[in-house]
N, C-alpha and C positions, 0 to 999 in steps of 0.2 A: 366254623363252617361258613364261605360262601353263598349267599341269598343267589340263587337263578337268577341269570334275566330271560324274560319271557317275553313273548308277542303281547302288544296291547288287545285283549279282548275286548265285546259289547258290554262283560260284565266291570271293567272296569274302571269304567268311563268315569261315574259318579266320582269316585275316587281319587281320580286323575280331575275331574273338574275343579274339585277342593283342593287340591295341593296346588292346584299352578292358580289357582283365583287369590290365594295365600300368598300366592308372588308375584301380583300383578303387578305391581310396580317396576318390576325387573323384568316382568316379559309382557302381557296384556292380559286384561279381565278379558275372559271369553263366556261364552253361554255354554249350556248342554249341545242345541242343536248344531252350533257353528263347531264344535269341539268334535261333531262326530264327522260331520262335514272334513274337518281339515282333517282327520284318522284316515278317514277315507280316501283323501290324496294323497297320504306321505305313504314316499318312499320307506321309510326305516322308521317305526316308533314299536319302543321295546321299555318293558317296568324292571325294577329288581323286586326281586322277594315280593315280601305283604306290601308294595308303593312305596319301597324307603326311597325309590328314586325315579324317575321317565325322560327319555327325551323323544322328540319328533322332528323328524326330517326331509325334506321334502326334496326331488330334483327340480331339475328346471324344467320339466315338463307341467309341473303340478299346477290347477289351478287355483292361483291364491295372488289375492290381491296384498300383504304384505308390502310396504315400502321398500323393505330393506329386502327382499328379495327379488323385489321388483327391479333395487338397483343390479344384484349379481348377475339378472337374468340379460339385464342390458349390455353387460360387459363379459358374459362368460356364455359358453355356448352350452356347455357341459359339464354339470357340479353335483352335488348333492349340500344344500342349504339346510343347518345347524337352526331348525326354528325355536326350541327351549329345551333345555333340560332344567330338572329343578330335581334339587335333595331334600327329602323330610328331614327339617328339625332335628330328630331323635334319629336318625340314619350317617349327618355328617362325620367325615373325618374317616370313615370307611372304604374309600378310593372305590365310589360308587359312578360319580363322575367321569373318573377315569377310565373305569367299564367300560362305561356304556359309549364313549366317545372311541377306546379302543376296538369293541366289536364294531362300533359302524364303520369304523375304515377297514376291517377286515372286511363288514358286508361290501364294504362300497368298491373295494377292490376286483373281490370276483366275481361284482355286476360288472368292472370295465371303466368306473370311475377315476378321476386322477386327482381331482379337487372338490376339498370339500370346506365349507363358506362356513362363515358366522358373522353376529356382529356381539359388539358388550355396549354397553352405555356408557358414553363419558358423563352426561347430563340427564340423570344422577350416578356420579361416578360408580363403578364398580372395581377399584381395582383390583381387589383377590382373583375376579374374573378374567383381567386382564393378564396377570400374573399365571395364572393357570392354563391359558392356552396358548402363551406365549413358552410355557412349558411341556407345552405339547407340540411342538413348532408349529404354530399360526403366525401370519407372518401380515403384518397390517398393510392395506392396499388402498386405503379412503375412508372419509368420514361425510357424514350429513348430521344436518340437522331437520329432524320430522313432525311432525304432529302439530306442524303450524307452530313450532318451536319448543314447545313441551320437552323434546328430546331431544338430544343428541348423541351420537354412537357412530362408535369405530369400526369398517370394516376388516375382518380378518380372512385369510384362505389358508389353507395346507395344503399341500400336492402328497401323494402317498404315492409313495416309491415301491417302485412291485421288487 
């Protein structure tokens, strides 16, 4: 049986703050207050099941100081921007990822969207991540290096085809 994906609720904040502080390294350590903060801007953030999985999204309206959104937002008029999804440990290999990244382009669609953003990290590489959205057709469009050099990452976009 398929786990639901559901709206992120206020009760599930705690929960989503532990799994994505779990993967800070591949998205950012966040706090409680900043975490409800950026809930409250995004566009699209939806869980599976008991938190096997989240991701959060935000348009280009949203306020968020983000680098790497900061760069889509200068070169795109109109997006909806890929800020993390993360899998529980014990949820992988369940094409939970793949969900949740299929229902947002179906949301993102019948909001009127055409493109929807991401980036992955080269530095420190990621590449199963790479590999994964380039299976999704993301299509690479730039790279930076951020955080005062800390990091580096590859811009990706998808256009969704009505």
């Amino acid at each position: 049986m398929t786990s639901p994906i559901d709206r992120i609720a206020q009760d599930d904040e705690a929960a989503i703050l532990a799994l994505n502080n779990e993967h800070a390294a591949e998205l950012s350590w966040l706090e409680a207050e900043r975490l409800s903060f950026l809930l409250g801007e995004a566009f699209y953030a939806r869980r599976i099941g008991d938190l096997e999985a989240f991701i959060m999204t935000f348009d280009q309206d949203a306020n968020y100081d983000s680098p790497n959104f900061v760069w889509f937002r200068e070169r795109y008029e109109r997006f909806i921007y890929v800020d993390r999804v993360v899998v529980a440990a014990h949820a992988r290999g369940r094409g939970h990822a793949r969900r949740l990244y299929q229902d947002l382009f179906d949301h993102a669609e019948r909001a009127g969207y055409a493109l929807v953003t991401c980036e992955v990290n080269i530095d420190p590489p990621n590449p199963a991540s790479d590999a994964f959205h380039a299976a999704l057709g993301f299509a690479e469009v730039g790279d930076a290096v951020i955080h005062g050099g800390k990091k580096a990452v590859r811009y990706y976009v998808r256009r969704i085809v009505a």
